[in-house]
matplotlib code that plots the C-alpha trace (Angstrom):
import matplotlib.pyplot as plt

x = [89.9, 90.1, 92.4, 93.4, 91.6, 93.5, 95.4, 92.9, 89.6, 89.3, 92.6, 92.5, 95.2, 98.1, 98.8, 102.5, 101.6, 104.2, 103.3, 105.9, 108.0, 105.9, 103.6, 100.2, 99.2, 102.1, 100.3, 98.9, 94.9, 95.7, 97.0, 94.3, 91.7, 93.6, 93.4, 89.7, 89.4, 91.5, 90.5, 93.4, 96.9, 100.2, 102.4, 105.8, 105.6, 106.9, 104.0, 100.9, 99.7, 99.8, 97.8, 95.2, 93.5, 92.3, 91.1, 87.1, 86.3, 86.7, 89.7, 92.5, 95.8, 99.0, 102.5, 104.6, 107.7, 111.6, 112.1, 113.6, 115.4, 117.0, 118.3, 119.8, 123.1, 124.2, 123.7, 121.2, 122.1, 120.6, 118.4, 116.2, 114.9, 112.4, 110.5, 110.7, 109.7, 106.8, 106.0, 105.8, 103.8, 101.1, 100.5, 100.2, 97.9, 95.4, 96.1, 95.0, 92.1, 90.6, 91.0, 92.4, 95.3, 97.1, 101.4, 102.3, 106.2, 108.0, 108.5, 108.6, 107.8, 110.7, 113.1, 112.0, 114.2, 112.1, 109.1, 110.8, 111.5, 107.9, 106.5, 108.7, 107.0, 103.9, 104.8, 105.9, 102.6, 100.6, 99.1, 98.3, 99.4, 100.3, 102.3, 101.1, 104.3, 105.0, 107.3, 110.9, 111.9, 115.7, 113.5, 110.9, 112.6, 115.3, 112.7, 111.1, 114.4, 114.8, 117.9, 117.0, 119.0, 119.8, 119.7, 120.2, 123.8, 124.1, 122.0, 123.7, 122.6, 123.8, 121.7, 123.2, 122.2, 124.5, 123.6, 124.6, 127.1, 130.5, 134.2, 133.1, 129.7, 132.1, 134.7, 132.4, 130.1, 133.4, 135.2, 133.0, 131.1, 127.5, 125.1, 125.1, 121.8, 123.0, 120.7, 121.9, 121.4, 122.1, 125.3, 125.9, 126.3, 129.8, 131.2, 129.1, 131.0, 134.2, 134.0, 132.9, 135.8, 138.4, 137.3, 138.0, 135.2, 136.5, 136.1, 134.8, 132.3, 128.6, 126.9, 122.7, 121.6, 117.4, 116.2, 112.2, 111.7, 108.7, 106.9, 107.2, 109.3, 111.7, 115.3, 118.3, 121.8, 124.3, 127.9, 130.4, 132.0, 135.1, 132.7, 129.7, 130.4, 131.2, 128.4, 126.3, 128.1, 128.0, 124.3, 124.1, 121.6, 124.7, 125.8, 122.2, 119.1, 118.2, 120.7, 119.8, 116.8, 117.1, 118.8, 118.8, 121.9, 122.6, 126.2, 127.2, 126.9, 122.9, 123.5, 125.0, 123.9, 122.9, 121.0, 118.8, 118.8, 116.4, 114.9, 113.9, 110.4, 108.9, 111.0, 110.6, 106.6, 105.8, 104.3, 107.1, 106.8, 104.4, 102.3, 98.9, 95.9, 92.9, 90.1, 87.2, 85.2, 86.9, 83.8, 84.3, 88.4, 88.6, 89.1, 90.8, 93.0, 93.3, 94.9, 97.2, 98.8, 99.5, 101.5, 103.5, 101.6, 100.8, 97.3, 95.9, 92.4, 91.1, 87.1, 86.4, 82.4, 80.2, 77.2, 73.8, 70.1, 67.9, 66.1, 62.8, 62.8, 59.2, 59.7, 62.5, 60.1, 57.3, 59.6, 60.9, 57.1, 56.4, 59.0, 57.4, 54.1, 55.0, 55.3, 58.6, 59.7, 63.2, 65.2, 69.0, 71.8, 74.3, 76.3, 78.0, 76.1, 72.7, 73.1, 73.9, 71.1, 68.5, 69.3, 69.4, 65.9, 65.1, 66.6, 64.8, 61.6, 62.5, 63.2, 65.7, 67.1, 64.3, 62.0, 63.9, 61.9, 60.1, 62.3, 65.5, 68.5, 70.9, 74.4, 76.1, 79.8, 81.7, 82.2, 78.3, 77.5, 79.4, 78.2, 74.8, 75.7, 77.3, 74.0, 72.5, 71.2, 72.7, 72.8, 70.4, 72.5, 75.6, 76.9, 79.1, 81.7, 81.6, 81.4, 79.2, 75.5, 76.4, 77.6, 74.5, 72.1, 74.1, 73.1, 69.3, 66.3, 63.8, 60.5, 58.2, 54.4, 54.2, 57.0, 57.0, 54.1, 55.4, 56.4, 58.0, 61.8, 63.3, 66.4, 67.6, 70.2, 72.4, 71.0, 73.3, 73.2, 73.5, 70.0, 72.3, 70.5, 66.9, 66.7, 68.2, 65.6, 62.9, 63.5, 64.0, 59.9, 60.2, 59.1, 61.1, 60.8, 64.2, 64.3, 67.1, 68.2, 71.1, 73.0, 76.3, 78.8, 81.7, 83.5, 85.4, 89.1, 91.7, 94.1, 96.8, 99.8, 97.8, 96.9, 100.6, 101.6, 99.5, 100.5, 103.8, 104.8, 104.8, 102.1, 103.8, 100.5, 97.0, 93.9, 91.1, 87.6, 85.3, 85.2, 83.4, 86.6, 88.9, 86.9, 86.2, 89.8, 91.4, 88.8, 89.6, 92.8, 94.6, 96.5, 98.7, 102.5, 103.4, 106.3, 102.6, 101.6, 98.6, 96.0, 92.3, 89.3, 88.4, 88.6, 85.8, 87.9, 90.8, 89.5, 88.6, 92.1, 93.6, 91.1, 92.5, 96.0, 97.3, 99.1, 97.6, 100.3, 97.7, 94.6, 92.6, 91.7, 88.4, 86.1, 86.8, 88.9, 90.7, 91.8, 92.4, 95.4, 96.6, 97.3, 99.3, 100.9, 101.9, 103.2, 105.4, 107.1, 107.9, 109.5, 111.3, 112.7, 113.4, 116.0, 117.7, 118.3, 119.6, 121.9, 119.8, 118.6, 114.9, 113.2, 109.9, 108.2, 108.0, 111.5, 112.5, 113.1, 110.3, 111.0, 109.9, 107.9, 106.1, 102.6, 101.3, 98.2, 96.6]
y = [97.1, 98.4, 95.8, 97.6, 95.7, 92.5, 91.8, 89.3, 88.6, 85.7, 86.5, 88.1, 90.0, 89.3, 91.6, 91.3, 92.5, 93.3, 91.9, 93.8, 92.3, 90.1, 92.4, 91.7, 95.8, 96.9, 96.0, 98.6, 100.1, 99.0, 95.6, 94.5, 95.9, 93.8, 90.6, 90.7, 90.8, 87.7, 84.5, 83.0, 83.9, 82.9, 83.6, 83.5, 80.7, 83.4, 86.0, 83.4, 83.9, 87.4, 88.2, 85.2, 86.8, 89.0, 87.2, 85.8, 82.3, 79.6, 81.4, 79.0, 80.3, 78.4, 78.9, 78.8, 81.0, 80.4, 79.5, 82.8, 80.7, 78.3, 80.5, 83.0, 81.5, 82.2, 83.0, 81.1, 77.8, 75.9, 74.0, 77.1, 77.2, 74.6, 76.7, 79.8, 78.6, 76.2, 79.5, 81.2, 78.6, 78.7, 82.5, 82.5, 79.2, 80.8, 84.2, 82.7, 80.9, 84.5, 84.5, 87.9, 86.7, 87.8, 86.9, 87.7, 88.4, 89.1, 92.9, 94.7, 93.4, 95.7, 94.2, 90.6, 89.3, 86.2, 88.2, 90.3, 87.8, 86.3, 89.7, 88.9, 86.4, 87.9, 90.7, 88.1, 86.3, 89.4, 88.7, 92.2, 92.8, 95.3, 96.2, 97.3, 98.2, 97.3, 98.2, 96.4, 94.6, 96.6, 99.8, 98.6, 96.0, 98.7, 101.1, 98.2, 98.1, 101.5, 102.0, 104.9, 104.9, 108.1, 112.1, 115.6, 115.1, 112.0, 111.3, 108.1, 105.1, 101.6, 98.6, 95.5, 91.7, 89.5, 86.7, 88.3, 91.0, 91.1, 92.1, 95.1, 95.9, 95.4, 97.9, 100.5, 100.3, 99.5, 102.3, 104.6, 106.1, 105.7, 103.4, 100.0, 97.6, 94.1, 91.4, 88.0, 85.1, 84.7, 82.2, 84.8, 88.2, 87.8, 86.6, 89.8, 92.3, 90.8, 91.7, 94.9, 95.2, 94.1, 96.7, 99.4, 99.9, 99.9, 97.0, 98.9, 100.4, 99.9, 97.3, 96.0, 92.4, 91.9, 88.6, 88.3, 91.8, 93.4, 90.3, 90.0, 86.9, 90.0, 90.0, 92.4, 92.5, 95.8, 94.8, 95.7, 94.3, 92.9, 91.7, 90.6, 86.4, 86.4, 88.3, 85.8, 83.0, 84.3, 84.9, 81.2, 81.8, 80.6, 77.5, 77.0, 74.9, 78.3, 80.3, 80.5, 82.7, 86.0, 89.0, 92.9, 94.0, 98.2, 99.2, 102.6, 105.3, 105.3, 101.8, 102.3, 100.9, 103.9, 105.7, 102.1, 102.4, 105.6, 104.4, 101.1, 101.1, 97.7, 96.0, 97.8, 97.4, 95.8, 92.6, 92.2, 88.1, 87.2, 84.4, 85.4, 83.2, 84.5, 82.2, 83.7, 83.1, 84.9, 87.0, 88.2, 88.3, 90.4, 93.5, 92.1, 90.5, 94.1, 95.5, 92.6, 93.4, 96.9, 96.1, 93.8, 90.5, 87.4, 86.2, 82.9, 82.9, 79.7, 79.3, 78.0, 78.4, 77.6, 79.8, 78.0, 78.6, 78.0, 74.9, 76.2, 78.8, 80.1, 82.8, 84.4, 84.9, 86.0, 88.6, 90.0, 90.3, 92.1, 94.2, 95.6, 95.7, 98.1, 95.5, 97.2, 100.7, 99.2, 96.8, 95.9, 93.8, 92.6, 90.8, 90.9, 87.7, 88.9, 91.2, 88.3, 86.4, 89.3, 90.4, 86.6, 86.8, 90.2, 88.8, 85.5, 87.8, 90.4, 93.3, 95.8, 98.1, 100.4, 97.7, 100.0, 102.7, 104.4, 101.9, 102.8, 100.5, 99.8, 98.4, 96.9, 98.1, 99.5, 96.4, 95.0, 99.1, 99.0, 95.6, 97.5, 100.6, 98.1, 96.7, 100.3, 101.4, 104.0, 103.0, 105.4, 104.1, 103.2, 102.7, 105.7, 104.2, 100.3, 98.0, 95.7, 95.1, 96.7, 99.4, 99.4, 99.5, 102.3, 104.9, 103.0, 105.2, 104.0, 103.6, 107.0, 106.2, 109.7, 110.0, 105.9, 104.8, 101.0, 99.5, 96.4, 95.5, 93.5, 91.2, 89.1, 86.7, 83.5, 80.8, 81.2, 84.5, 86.1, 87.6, 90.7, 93.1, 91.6, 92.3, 95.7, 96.9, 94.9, 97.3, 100.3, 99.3, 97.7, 94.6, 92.1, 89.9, 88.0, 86.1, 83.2, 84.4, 81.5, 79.0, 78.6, 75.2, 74.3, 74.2, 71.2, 70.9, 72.9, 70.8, 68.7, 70.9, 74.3, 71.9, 71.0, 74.6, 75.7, 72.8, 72.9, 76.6, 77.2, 80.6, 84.0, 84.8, 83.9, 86.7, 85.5, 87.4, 85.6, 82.7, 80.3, 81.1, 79.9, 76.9, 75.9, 76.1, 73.8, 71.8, 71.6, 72.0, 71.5, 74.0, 76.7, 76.1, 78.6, 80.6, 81.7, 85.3, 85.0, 88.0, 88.4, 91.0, 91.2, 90.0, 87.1, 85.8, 85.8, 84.1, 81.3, 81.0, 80.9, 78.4, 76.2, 76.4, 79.7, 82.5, 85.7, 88.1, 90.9, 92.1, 94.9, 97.8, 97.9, 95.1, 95.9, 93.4, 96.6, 97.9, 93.7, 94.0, 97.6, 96.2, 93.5, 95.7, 97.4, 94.7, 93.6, 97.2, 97.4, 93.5, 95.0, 98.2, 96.0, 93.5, 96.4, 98.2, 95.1, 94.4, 91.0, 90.6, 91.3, 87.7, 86.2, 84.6, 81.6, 81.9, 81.7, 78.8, 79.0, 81.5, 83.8, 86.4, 90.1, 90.1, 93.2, 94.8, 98.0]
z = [120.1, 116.4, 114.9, 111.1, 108.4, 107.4, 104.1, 102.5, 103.4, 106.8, 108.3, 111.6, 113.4, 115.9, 118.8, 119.8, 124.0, 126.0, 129.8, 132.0, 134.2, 136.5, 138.5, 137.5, 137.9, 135.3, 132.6, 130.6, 130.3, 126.4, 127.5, 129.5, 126.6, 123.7, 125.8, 126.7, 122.9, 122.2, 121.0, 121.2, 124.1, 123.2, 126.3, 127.5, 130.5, 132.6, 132.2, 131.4, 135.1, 134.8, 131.5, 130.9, 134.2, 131.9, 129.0, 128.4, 129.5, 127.4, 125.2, 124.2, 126.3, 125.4, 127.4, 124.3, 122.9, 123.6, 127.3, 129.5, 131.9, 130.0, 127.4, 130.0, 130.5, 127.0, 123.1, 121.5, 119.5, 116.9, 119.5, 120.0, 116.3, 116.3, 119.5, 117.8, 114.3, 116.4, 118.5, 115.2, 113.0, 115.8, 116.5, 112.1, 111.6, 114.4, 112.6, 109.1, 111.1, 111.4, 115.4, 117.3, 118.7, 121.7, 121.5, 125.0, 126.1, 129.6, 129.5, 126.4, 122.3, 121.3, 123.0, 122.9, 119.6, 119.7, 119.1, 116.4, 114.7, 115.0, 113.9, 110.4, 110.1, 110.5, 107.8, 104.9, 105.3, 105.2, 108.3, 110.1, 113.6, 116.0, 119.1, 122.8, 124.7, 127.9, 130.5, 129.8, 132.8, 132.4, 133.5, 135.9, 137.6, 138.9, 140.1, 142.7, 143.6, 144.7, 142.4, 140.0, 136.6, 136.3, 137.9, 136.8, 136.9, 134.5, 131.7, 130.2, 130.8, 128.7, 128.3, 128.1, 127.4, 128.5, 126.7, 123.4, 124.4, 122.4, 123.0, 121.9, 124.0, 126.9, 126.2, 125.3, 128.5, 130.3, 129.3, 130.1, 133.4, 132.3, 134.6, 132.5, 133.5, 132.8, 132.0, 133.1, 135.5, 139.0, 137.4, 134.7, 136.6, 138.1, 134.7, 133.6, 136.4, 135.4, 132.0, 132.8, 135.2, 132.7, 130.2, 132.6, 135.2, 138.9, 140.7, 143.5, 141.2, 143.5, 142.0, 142.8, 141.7, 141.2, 141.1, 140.4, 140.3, 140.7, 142.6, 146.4, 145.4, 144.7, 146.4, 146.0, 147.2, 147.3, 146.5, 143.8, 140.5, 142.5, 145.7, 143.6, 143.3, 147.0, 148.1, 146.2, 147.9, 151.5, 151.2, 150.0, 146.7, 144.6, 143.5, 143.3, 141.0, 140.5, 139.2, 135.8, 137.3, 135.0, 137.1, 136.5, 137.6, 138.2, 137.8, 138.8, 141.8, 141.8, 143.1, 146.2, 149.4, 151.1, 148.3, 148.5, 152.2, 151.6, 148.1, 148.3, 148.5, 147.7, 149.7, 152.5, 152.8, 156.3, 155.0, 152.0, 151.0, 153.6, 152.9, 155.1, 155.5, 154.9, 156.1, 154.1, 151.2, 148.0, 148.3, 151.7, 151.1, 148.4, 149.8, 153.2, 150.4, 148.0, 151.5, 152.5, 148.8, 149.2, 152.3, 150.4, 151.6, 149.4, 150.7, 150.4, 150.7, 152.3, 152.9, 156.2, 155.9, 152.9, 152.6, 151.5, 151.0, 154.3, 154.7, 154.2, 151.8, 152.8, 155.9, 153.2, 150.3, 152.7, 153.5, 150.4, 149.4, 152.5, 151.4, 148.7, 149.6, 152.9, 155.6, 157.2, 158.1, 158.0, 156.9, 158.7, 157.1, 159.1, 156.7, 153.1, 152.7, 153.8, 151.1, 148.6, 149.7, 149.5, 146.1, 144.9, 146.1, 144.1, 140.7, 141.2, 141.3, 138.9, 141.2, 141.6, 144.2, 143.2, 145.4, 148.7, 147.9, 150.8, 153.3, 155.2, 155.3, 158.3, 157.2, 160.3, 159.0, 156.1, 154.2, 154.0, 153.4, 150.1, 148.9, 149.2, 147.2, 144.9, 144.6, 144.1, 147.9, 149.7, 153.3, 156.0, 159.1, 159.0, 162.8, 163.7, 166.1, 166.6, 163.2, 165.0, 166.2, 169.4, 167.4, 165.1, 167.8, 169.8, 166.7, 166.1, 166.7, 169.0, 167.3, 167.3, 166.6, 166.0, 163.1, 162.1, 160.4, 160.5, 163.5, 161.8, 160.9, 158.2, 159.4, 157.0, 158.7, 158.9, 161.1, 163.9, 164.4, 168.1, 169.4, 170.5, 167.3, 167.6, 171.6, 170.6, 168.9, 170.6, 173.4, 171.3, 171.2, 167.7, 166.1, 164.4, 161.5, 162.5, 159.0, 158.2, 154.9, 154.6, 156.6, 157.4, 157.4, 157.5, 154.3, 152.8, 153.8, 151.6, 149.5, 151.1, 150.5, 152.1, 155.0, 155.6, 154.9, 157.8, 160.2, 159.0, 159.3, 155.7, 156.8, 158.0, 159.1, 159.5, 160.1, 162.5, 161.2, 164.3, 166.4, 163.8, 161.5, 164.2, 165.3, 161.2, 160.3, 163.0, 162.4, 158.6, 158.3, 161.9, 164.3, 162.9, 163.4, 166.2, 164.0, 162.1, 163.6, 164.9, 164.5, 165.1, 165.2, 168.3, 172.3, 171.7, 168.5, 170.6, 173.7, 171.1, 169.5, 172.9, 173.3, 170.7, 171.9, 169.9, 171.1, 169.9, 168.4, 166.8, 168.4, 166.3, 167.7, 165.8, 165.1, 161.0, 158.6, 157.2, 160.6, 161.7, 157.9, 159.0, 163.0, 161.6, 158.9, 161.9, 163.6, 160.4, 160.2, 164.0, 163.8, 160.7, 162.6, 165.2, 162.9, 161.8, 164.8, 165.6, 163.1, 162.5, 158.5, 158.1, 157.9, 157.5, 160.4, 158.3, 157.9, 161.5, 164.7, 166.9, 169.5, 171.9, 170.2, 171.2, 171.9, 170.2, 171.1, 169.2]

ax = plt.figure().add_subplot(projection="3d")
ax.plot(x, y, z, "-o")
ax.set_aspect("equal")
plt.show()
């Protein structure tokens, strides 16, 4: 950042940050910049998940500022004040105290009154700040809805707040044919059609409703002004604990229920709201996890092995030593973890990846070959078909005496490895310095409400990795409920599930975590086309009686 010089001297700046309307990746390349220079984050309850992500450890974030929900059913009344003036007095006092503050609101500052009113503030104190704008929840909530606001043949489009919209406000956007996006509440938006339908809008006028947009707690219904309350009703989310949840409603033609038929996107994904288990370390998950979301899922990453140092320590320094000084012609890693564990080693000793030099590296799959170039070592051999030793050793060149000056092989490993790679290339006539570079247990039990979750249905999904991931997580946690899909890597992972009482849903055609979250992606959209071929609305599994359901296999 390049905050403006303050006012007076010790007074730092306020950045008023507009956080978008609930996904995490719409907020902007400037957004993300001005809270990793914040001292201090003042958010909207609503968008503190979302933005203090991105702020240093150790910075002071603070859910503060006039409560969305609440305030949603209508105009503000004297009982706000206090908030806003308390909101106010705190983004100032740490302002005064020199800090960078962050002020973050749900969509966009410039049309957040609240923070208006705060940036007044701001400006009669002589307290510099700025704006980063963000994208207003009236725009980006229809566009995950697949309902866009306007096309070459109409260009006017009405905003309106229906918390603070007069006589007037209605008979203008009512009188007219321009698409209106209404902001209001689940209990709001009927009142909100009616008025619209009183000023002169056609009750049969199409009509979308967006509650949670842009999260995969996202939900829409089609209707129209006259059908919206009962549509509401029949799908049971009104009356409702929740219906002062704020809405985006789209009146006019680009609503209609066929054009979001072909437009709607998010909704649509194969995985849209699924809660998957991921039974990995959040190392390991990450980009399992990175996939899952771009179909839609909600992962829930839930360690079923701890990784630790070996026992004796010894036989792994030996190694790294012979490493440098020439002792290997290779060496092979067949894990993101023996990765980890080897370059723990180097930075304990000083080293870099320059220490490869003159050796060539085997990656046993895609995954533990990026966590190397990560590290700074371009893989040699990479297997070409099968992500697995078998595959590793199918592409493995015997040794030549003639063209390999050193006999010898690195194979840093956990301690209960299979022999599979280490006869491999003992037949392919080399030698083998089979080295335990870290053990594996069983991790601690997740907390009590993911443990009932996964015994008691509360999973759409759970992805198996191995054999050790099935064993570890009954063991921890107890048997998934059988609604939860049930997919794993490979035959050997699924003999051992079966094993344990589950029925396997989703079998990978590769032995590869991405190809494992693109099968059961797969799975998702033809369980989808299936629902609406059959009339049936699209659920989760979750969401469903237990049942007879199709075995899939890739």
């Amino acid at each position: 950042m390049n905050p403006t010089a303050p006012n007076h001297p010790g007074c730092g700046q306020v950045t008023f940050l507009g956080a978008g309307p609930g996904d995490p990746g719409l907020l902007t390349l400037r957004a993300v910049e001005a809270l990793a220079a914040a001292d201090v984050l003042i958010a909207d309850p609503d968008v503190l998940d979302v933005v203090r992500t991105h702020v240093r450890p150790g910075v002071a974030a603070d859910a503060q500022g006039a409560p969305q929900h609440a305030e949603a059913d209508g105009p503000s009344n004297s009982a706000d004040v206090p908030v806003l003036r308390d909101t106010a007095n705190l983004v100032m006092a740490a302002a005064r105290g020199g800090k960078r503050v962050v002020r973050a609101v749900v969509g966009d500052p410039g049309l957040d009154g609240y923070a208006a009113d705060e940036m007044l503030a701001c400006a009669a104190e002589g307290i510099v700040f700025e704006v980063v704008p963000g994208i207003a929840a009236a725009v980006g909530v229809p566009a995950y809805a697949g309902v866009p606001l306007r096309d070459a043949r109409n260009a006017d489009v009405r905003f309106v707040d229906a918390r603070t919209a007069d006589e007037r406000c209605w008979s203008e956007v009512g009188s007219s044919d321009a698409t209106a996006v209404v902001s209001a509440t689940l209990e709001t938006v009927a009142a909100a059609a009616g008025e619209l339908v009183a000023a002169g809008r056609k009750p049969d006028t199409p009509l979308t409703v967006t509650v949670a947009g842009t999260t995969t707690r996202q939900r829409t219904w089609s209707a129209t002004l006259g059908s919206i309350a009962q549509v509401l009703k029949s799908a049971k989310v009104l009356p409702s604990p929740q219906g002062a949840q704020p809405v985006i409603a789209v009146v006019g033609e680009r609503g209609a229920a066929d054009r979001r038929d072909q437009l709607s996107w998010f909704e649509s994904k194969p995985l849209f709201g699924w809660k998957v288990l991921v039974p990995r370390t959040k190392e390991q998950a990450a980009s399992l996890s990175d996939q899952l979301r771009s179909y839609g899922a909600v992962p829930s990453e839930v360690p079923t092995i701890a990784v630790e140092p070996p026992r004796t320590p010894q036989q792994m320094e030996r190694a790294v030593k012979g490493l440098v000084t020439g002792r290997y012609e290779w060496i092979a890693f067949t894990s993101v973890n023996a990765v980890k564990a080897v370059r723990e080693k180097f930075e304990e000793y000083g080293l870099d990846a320059r220490a490869f030099a003159g050796i060539k590296v085997a990656a046993v799959g895609e995954q533990t070959a990026r966590s190397l170039v990560d590290f700074g070592v371009k893989p040699d051999l990479v297997p070409s078909g099968e992500q697995s030793a078998a595959g590793l050793l199918e592409d493995w060149p015997p040794y030549d005496p003639v063209f390999d000056p050193i006999d010898r092989v690195f194979l840093p490993r956990a301690d209960i490895a299979t022999e599979t790679l280490v006869a491999g290339l003992i037949e392919l006539g080399w030698e083998v310095d089979d080295v335990t570079a870290y053990r594996t247990v069983r991790a601690s039990p997740p907390p009590a409400e993911t443990r009932e979750a996964i015994k008691g249905g509360g999973f759409d999904a759970v992805l198996f990795t191995s054999s050790s991931t099935v064993r570890n997580l009954v063991g921890i946690a107890g048997k998934p409920h059988n609604v939860t899909v049930i997919a794993c890597i490979g035959p050997a992972t699924a003999k051992t599930a079966e094993e344990h009482g589950l029925r396997v849903d989703v079998l990978s055609p590769e032995p590869s975590v991405l190809k494992l979250a693109e099968a059961l992606a797969d799975f998702g959209a033809a369980r989808r086309q299936a629902a609406l071929e059959n009339g049936d609305p699209v659920t989760r599994p979750s969401e469903r009686r237990p049942g007879s359901r199709r075995r899939a296999r890739s």
